[in-house]
N, C-alpha and C positions, 0 to 999 in steps of 0.2 A: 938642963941648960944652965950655965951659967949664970952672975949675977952684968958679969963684967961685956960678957958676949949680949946679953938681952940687953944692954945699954947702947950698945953699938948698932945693935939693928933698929931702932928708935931711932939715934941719929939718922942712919941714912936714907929710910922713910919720907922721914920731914924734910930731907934734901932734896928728896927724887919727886916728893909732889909736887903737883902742878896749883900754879896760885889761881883763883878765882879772880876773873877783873871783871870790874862793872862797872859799865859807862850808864854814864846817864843823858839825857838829851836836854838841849837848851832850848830848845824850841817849844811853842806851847798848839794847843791843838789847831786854833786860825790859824797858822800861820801850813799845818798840816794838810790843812781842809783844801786852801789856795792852791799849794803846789799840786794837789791832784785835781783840780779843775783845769791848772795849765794842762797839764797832761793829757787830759782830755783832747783840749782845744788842738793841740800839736798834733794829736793824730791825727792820721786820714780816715774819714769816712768811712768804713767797710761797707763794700756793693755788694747784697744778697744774689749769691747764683741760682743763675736762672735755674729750674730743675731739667732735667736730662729726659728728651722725649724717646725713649727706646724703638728699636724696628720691630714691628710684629712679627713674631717668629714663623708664622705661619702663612705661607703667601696669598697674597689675593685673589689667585688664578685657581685654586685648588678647587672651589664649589664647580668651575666649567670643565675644569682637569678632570675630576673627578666626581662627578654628579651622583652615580650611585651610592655613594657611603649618604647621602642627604634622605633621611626616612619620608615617607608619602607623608605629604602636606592635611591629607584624610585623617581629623580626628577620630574617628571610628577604629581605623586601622589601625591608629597606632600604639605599640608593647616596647616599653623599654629596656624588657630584658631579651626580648625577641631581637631586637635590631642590633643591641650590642654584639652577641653571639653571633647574627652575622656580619659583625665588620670584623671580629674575630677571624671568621672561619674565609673573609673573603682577604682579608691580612696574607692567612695560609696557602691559597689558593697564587697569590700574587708572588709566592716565594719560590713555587713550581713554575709560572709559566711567566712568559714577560709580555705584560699588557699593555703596551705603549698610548701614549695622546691622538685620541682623534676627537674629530669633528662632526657631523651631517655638513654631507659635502666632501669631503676626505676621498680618495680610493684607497683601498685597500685589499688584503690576499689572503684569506682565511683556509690553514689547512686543519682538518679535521680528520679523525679515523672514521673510516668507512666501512664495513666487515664485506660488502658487497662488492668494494672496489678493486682494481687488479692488484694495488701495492699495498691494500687496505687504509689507504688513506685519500683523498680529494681535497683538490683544490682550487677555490673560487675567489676568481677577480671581480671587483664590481665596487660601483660610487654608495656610501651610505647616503640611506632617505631617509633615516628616522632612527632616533636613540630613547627608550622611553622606559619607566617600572624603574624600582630602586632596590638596592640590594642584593640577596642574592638572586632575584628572578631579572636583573638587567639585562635588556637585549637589544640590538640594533640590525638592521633590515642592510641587506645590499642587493643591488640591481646591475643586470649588465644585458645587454643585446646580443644573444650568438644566433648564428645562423638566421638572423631577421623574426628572430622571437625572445621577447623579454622575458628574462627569468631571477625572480626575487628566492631570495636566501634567508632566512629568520635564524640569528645566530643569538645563543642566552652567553654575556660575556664572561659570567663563571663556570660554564659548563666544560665537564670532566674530558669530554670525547675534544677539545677543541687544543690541538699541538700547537699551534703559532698560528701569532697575528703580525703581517707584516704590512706598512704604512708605504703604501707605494706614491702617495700626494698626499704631504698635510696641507689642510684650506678649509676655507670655512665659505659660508654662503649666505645670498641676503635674509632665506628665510630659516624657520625652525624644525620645518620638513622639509621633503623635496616628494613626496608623491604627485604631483602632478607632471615629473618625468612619466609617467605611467599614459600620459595625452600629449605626451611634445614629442617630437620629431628621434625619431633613434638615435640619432648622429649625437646627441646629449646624453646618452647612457648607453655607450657602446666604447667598449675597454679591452688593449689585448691582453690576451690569456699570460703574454710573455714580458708584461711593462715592466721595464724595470723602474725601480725605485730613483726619487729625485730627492738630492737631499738638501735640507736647512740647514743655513749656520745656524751655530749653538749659539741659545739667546736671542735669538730673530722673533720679532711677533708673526704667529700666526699670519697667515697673507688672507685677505677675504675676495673673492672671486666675485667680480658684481659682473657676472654673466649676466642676459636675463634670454629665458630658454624661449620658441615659438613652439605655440601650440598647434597640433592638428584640428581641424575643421568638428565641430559638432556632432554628435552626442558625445560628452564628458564621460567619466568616472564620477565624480561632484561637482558640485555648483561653484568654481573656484573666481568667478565674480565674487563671489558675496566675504571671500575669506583676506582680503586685502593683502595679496601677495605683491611681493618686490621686486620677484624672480621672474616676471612671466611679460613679454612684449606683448602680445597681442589677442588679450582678453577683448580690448572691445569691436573688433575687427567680426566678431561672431555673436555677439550681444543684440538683442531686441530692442523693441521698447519694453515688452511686455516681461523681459529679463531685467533690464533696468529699473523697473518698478517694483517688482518682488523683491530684486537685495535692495532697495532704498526704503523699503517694510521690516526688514529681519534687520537694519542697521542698527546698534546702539554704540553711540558716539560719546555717551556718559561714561562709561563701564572705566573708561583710561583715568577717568577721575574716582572712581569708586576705590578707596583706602581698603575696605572692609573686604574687597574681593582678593585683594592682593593679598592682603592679610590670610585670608586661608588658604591663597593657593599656592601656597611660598612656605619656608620654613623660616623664623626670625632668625637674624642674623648672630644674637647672644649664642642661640643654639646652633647654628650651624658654628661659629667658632670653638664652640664647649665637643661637637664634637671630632672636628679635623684636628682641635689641640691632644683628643685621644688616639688619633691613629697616625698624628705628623712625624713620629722619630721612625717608624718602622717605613710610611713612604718617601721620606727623606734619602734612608739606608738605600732601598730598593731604585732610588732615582741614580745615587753615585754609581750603584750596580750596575745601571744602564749604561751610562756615560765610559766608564770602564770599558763594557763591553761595544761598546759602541768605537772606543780608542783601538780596540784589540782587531777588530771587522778592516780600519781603515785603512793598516798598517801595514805595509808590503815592505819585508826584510829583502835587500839589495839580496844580486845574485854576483857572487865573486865572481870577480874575472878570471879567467883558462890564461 
């Protein structure tokens, strides 16, 4: 390179920089300090938001919805790897048949395979009297009156042989059994073989039936004096004295205050949500399944006209 050429790239260097400017400030630090306390003052207040109370994902109704997934209140009995495996295997069980909402108090139409039967299958109408045992040994009783004789049905709700369960009245009742239809009059557990189904709008509360049933004349099945029922007109119509004095001996009127009885005979509430938040996405799934199929049942495609 040249001597004459490296002179000239020098020049134009110095031309094409860019000059440094620096200002300096007249102001001294008071007067700094001030203008950011105005600043202050000009602004508004910033209001802390409130925090955001979220919806439990998991509904309230799920422990009466579904009772069985709740392990026996019996510390003795209870294996935590035992009851996991069957909410497991009752998950699976829920995937093959569809086990809809009921109550004690409910009717319902249980068909089952039968090997003995003409179509090899049966099937039984009757009001449930009792829903009791957790897991997979869950079962509930139905009763119905044919031919002017009561005849009770013991069904286990995850049992293999049982095809469908159809909810012919959802309803609930004052109390948490109903075996004392076993001493009331027939006309109160007598149901046709051919009822059809009555249906709820979706999203309706449960309806509770404050029947209360009459009983037949004495000797019982139990002493249902003594058990403080809600359902029943005409306990004392058949009552002694000497009946009224024995249940006012067996009465304990404390026990509604006793914390500690509750406490074991209940499952805590931490734990029942630790474990519906284990099984809530799969009956969640299995709920839209329903609702679908329940859309598809109701839907009568028009007939074109000729």
């Amino acid at each position: 390179m040249n001597l004459s050429t490296r002179v000239m790239l020098n020049r134009l260097t110095q031309q094409c920089a860019y000059k440094r400017i620096v200002t300096f400030s007249t102001k001294t630090a008071e007067h700094v300090i001030e203008n950011q306390k105005e600043q202050k003052k000009e602004a508004p207040p910033t209001t802390p938001t409130p925090p955001v109370n979220r919806k439990p994902i998991i509904p309230a109704n799920y422990r009466f919805v579904y009772p069985e997934f709740l392990p026996d209140p019996n510390v003795e009995w209870r294996n935590l790897v035992r009851e996991k495996l069957e909410r497991l295997d009752m998950l699976d069980r829920r995937k093959q048949i569809d086990l809809p909402e009921f109550y004690v108090g409910s009717v319902l139409a249980v068909t089952s395979s039968d090997p003995h039967a003409a179509g090899k299958t049966s099937r039984f109408v009757g009001i449930c009297i009792n829903r009791d045992r957790c897991g997979l040994r869950a079962r509930f009783i139905l009763r119905n009156v044919i031919d002017h004789q009561g005849m009770e049905v013991v069904y286990e709700l995850y049992d293999p042989t049982i095809l469908k369960i159809e909810v012919l009245r959802l309803e609930k009742r004052l109390d948490d059994s109903l075996f004392y239809l076993r001493d009331a009059l027939p006309e109160y557990s007598t149901f046709d073989e051919n009822m059809e189904a009555e249906s709820l709008e979706e999203g309706a509360p449960v309806p509770v039936n404050d029947i209360k049933v009459v009983l037949r004349p004495r000797p019982w099945l139990e002493r249902w004096e003594r058990q403080n029922l809600r359902g029943v007109a005409n306990i004392d119509e058949y009552l002694k004295d000497k009946h009224r004095l024995s249940s006012a001996k067996v009465q304990k009127p404390w026990e509604k205050y006793d914390m500690m009885k509750d406490y074991r005979s209940s499952i805590p509430e931490e734990e029942q949500t630790e474990i519906f938040a284990e099984v809530h996405t799969e009956l969640h799934a299995l709920e839209l399944q329903r609702k679908r199929n329940k859309r598809k049942r109701t839907f009568i495609k028009p007939k074109q006209l000729a």
